[in-house]
N, C-alpha and C positions, 0 to 999 in steps of 0.2 A: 515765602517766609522761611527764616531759616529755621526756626522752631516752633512748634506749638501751632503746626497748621492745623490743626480738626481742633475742635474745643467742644468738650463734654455740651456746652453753655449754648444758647443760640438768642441769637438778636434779631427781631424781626422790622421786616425795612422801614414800615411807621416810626419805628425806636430813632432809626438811624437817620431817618427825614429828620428828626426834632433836635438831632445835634448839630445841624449843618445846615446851610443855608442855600437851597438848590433854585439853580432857577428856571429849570423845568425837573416834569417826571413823567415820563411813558413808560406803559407796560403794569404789569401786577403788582401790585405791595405787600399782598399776603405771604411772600413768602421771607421762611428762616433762613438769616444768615449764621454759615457755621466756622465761618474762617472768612481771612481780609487777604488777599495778593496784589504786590503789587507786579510780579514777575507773573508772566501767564503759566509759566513751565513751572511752580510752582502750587495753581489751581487746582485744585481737588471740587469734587461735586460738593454744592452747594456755598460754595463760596462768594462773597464777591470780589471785583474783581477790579481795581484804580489803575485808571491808567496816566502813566504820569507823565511829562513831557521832558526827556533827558537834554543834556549839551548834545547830543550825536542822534539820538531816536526820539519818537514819539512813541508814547505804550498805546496809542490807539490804531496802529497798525496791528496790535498782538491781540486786537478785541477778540476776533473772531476765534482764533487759538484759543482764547481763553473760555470761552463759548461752549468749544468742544470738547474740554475738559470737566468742563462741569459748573462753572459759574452762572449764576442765578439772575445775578445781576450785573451791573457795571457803572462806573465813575467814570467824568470825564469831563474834558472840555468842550467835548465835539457835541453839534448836534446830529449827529448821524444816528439812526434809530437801527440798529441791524437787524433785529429780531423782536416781532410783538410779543411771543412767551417771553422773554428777558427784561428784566427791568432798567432802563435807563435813564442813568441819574445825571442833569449835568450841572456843574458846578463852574463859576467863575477861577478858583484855586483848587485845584487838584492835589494839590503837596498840604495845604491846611485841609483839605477832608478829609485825607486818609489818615491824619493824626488825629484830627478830632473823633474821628471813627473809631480808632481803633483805642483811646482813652476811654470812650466809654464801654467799647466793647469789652475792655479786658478790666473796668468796675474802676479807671480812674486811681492805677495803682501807686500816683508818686504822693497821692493825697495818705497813703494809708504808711509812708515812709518816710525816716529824712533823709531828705534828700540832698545830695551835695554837688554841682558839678561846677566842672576844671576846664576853662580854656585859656586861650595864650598859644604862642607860637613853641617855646620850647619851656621844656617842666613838667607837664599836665601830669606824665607817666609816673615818675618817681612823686610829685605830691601825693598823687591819688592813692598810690602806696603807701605812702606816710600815713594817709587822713584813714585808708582802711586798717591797719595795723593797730593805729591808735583806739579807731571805734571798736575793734576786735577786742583790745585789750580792755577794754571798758564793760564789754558784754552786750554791744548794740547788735552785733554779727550783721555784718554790711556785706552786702553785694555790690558786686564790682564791673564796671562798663567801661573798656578802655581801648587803646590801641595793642596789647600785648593780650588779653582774654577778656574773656565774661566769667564773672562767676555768679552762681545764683544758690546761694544756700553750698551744699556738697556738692553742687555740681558744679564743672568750670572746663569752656570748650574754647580753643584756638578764635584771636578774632582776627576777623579779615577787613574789615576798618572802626577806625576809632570808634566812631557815632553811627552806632546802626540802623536802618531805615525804622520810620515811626512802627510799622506793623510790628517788627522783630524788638526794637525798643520796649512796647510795650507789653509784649508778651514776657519779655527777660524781666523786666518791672514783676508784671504778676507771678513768674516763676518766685522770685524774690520773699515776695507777701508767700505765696504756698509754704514756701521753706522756713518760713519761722524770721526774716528777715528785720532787722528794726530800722535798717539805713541803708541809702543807697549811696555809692558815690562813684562818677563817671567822668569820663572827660567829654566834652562838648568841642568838637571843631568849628571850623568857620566854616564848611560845606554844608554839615550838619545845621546848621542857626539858620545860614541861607536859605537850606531846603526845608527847610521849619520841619526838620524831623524828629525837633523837641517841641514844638509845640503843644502845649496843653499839660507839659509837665510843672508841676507847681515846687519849686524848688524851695528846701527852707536856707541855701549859701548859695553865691555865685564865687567865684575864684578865679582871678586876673591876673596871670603868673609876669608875661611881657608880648612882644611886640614886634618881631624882625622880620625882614625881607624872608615871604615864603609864600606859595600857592599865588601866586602875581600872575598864572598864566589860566588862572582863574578868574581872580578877583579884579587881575588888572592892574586896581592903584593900591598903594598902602592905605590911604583912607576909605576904599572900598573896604579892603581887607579889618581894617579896625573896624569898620561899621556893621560887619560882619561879629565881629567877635562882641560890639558892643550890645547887641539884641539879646546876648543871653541877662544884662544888667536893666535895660528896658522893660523886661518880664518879670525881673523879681517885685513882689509884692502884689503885682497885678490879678491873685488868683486869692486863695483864701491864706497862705500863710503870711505871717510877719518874716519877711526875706532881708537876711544879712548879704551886704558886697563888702567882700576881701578883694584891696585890691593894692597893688605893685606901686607903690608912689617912688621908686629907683628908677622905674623906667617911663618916659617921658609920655609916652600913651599912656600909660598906668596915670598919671599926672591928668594928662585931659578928661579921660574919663571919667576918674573919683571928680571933677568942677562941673562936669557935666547934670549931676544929680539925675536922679531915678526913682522907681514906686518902693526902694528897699527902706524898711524903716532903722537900719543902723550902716554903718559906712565905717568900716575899721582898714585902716591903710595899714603897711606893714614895709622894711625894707631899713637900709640901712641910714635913710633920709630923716633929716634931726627931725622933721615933723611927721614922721610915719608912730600912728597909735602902739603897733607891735615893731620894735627896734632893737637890732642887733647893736650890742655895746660888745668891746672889749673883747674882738675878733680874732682870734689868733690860729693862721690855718696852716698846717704841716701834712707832711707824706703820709700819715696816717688818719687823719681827719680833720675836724677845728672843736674848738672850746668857745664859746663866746656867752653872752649872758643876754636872753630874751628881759627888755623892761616893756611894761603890757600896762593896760586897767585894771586886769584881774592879778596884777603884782607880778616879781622880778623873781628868774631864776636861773641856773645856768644851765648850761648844756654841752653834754659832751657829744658832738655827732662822729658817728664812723663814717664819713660820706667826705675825700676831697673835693677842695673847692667852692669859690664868694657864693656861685651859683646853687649847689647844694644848701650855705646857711642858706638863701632866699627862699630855696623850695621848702626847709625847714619851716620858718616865718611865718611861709603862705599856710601847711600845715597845724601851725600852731594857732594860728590866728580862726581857720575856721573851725576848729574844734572847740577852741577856747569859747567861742560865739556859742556853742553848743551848749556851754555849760561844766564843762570840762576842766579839772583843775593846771594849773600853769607846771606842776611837780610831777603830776602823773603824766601830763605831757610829755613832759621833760624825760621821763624814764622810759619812755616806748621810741622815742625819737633815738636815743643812746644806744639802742638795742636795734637800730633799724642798719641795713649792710647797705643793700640797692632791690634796684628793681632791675627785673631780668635785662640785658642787655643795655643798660645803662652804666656806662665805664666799670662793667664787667668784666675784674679779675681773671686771667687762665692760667694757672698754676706750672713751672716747670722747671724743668731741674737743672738750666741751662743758665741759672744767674739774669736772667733777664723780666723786665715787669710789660707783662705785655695785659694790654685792656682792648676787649670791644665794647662800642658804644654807638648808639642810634644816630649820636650829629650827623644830621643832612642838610643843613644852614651853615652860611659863615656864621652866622653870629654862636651857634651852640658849638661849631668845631673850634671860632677861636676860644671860649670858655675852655672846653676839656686840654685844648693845647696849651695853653693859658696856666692850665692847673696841670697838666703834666711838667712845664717847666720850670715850675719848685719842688717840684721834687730832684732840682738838678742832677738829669739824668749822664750821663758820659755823651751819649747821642740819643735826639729824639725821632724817630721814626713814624712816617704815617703812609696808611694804605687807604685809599679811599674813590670814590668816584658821585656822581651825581645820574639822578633818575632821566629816564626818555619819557618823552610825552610827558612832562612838568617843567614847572618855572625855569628859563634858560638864563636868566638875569643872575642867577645865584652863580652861574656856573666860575667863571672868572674871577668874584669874588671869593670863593673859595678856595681857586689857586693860590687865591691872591693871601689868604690866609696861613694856607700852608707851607706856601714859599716862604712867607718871614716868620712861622715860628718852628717849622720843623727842619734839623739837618739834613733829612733824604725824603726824597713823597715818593712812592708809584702808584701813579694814577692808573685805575682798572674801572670797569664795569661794575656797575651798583645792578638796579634795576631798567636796562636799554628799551626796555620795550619794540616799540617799534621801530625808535630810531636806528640810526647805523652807528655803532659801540666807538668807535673810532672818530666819529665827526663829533661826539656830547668830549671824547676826551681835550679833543681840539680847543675846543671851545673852555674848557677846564685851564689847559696848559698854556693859554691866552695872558690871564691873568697871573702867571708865575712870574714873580720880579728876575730881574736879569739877574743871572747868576747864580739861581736856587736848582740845590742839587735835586734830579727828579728821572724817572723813567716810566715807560707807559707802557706795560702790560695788558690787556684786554681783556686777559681769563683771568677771572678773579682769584680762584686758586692759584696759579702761579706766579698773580701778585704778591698775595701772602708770604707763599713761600721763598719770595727773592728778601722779604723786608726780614724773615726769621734766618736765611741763609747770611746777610750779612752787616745782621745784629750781635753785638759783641757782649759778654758781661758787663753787667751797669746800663745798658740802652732802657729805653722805654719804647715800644712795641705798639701803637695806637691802628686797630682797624676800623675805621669809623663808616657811617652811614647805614649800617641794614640791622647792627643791637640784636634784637629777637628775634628776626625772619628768618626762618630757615626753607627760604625759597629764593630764588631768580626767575627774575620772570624778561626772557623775551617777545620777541615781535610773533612767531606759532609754540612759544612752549613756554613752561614750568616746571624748573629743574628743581629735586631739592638742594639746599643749600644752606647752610649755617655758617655763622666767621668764625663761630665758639666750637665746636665740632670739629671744622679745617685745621682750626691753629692748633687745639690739642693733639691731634692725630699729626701734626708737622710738627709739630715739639717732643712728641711722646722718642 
């Protein structure tokens, strides 16, 4: 776990037999569990210990590791019995025990919260923003679960994936309730839903932002991948609360889904689609932000957003819509939305004295980088520039299309290194500069720092500056290393 491994609290394994459904049990039952792992390196005495079955390993090689650590017990699939003092537990699902496990173990804390969570391919980050901002301003003081941090009450630590394993989920949950918490709001991925490491969360919103080619070397198919994203709408209601679905009726999954019907007892669509309940009228977007006029059930109001681009009103929308669902008035909305800039590394401003507008931002899709490129070319720049690259060891289908993006809307691209992992930096570029239309000015750089600094070397006053793909990370991560690395940090110190 990443937090909250020993717990004052102890659950004894009869407790833990009665929330899960084992289908055998050898070994002791008398004994207190004092903590849930599902990493063995993680294990502290008295623990138990889930072993989970990954894409690459099985956790039941790490049994015995976790053995001599100090765990009491063990989860699993296997019947293998390694130890008669050890209790072992086996279960059909190993990914739904240690959620349910760890729901009860930590008292069930989405029940004691509202709760709100955000998935979709691109938005999740900047809604969740919005919908926290908004509850803050209200006086709900939300904790926050996302791809950019955790925060739980005063506290708030760097995160290292969106949807955190169920143990650490729910621990950050009950950190939440400690702190005096009144709402939760998180984004949910589609790994996340997959690996049911929200399971047993009872959410009082779901939030269906949209739908693009992403994680396909995952999930496979796009209908894998929506069917993925749709289990977090499959769950609402099913628990004790009455669950509202926000959902995207602009984008054509958003469209199947809201027909699809679920356990939620309201259904509020939202977007710029004449039949969407919460609807953007009278859109008007400029270099500085858009003005347009939310018409709703709970009534009409305007909005002034500091946020360019169609993509922002829609995050706005989705924002407003699950609030609103809360109870929340459509004016006061309207007033924290007005006030809202970004979220960290989401077409993130770098200030500098050189005449030039230069943004980093997280697009790692065609479809988000043509958005922000989209919205950088009304602000008719002199010249549009973009730095950018795609991840190793993830979806390769996107790669192309992404050239393919930034050949027709940007004047110059240098393609560099994003996150290469293990591949070889130079073959993911290949495969990038595939899809560049004939003709599109580009050069390929590999060190991402020198990419930068080729796109600021020769950027002229009046250019626009876009480094796209890594937003908030201030890491690169190779095939044996992890360097740090920031784009907002790089650009300032090459601008300064």
């Amino acid at each position: 776990m990443l937090i909250g491994q020993l717990c004052d609290e102890a659950m004894r394994i009869e407790s833990i037999l009665q929330v899960i459904q084992p289908m055998t049990v050898k070994g002791p039952r008398q004994a207190d569990i004092r903590g849930i792992a599902c990493d063995s390196r993680q294990v502290r005495p008295g623990h138990l210990f889930v072993a989970l079955r990954g894409t690459r390993e099985d956790g039941a090689k790490y049994v015995e590791d976790a053995i001599r650590r100090g765990a009491v017990a063990i989860v699993s699939e296997h019947n293998d019995w390694a130890r008669r003092d050890i209790t072992h537990i086996r279960v059909e699902d190993a990914r739904r025990a240690v959620a349910e496990i760890a729901c009860a173990f930590h008292d069930h804390p989405s029940a004691q919260l509202e709760t709100i969570g955000v998935t979709g391919t691109n938005g999740k980050t900047t809604t969740t923003f919005m919908i926290r901002d908004i509850l803050r301003a209200a006086g709900r003081n939300p904790g926050l679960i996302g791809t950019v941090m955790y925060e739980m009450g005063a506290r708030c630590i760097p995160a290292n994936r969106t949807t955190p394993e169920a143990t650490d989920l729910q621990s950050m949950l009950a950190q939440m309730v400690v702190a005096g918490c009144a709402s939760a709001v998180m984004e949910v991925s589609s790994h996340a839903l997959e690996q049911k490491r929200v399971w047993g969360i009872d959410f009082d919103v779901g939030v269906f932002t949209n739908l693009t080619r992403d994680h396909l070397d995952y999930h496979g198919t796009m209908e894998r991948y929506f069917g993925a994203k749709a289990l977090l709408f499959r769950g609402l209601g099913q628990m004790e609360k009455s669950a509202a679905a926000v959902i995207n009726l602009d984008d054509s999954w958003g469209q199947q889904l809201a027909n699809t019907g679920g356990g939620w007892s309201s259904l509020v669509t939202y977007g710029l689609h004449p039949g969407a309940l919460v609807r953007a009228v009278n859109v008007d977007l400029g270099p500085q932000g858009s003005t347009f006029t939310i018409d709703s059930p709970w009534g009409s109001v305007d909005v002034r957003l500091g946020l360019m681009g169609r993509y922002n009103v829609s995050n706005a929308l989705a924002a407003f819509a699950a609030c609103a669902t809360r109870g929340l008035r459509p004016d006061f909305i309207a007033g924290v939305l007005g006030a809202f800039r970004s979220a960290p590394g989401r077409l993130e401003p770098i200030p500098n004295g050189r005449g030039l507008q230069v943004y980093v931002d997280y697009a790692h899709t065609d479809d988000a980088l043509s958005n922000v490129l989209t919205t950088l070319r009304e602000i008719a720049p002199r010249k549009l520039i973009v730095v950018f690259g795609c991840g190793g060891d993830r979806d390769r289908s996107k790669r192309p299309r992404m050239g393919g993006v930034a050949g027709l809307y940007a004047d110059f691209t240098v393609l560099t290194s994003d996150n290469p992992r293990s591949e070889d930096p130079g073959a993911i570029l290949a495969e990038i500069a595939e899809g560049m239309p004939e003709g599109a000015r580009h050069e390929t750089l590999p060190d991402r720092e020198a990419a930068i600094a080729r796109a600021i070397e020769v950027a002229r006053p009046g250019d626009v500056v876009l480094i796209a793909g890594k937003g908030h990370e201030n890491y690169q991560e190779f095939a044996r290393t992890v360097i740090p690395f920031d784009d907002r940090e790089v650009a300032r110190r090459l601008l300064a």
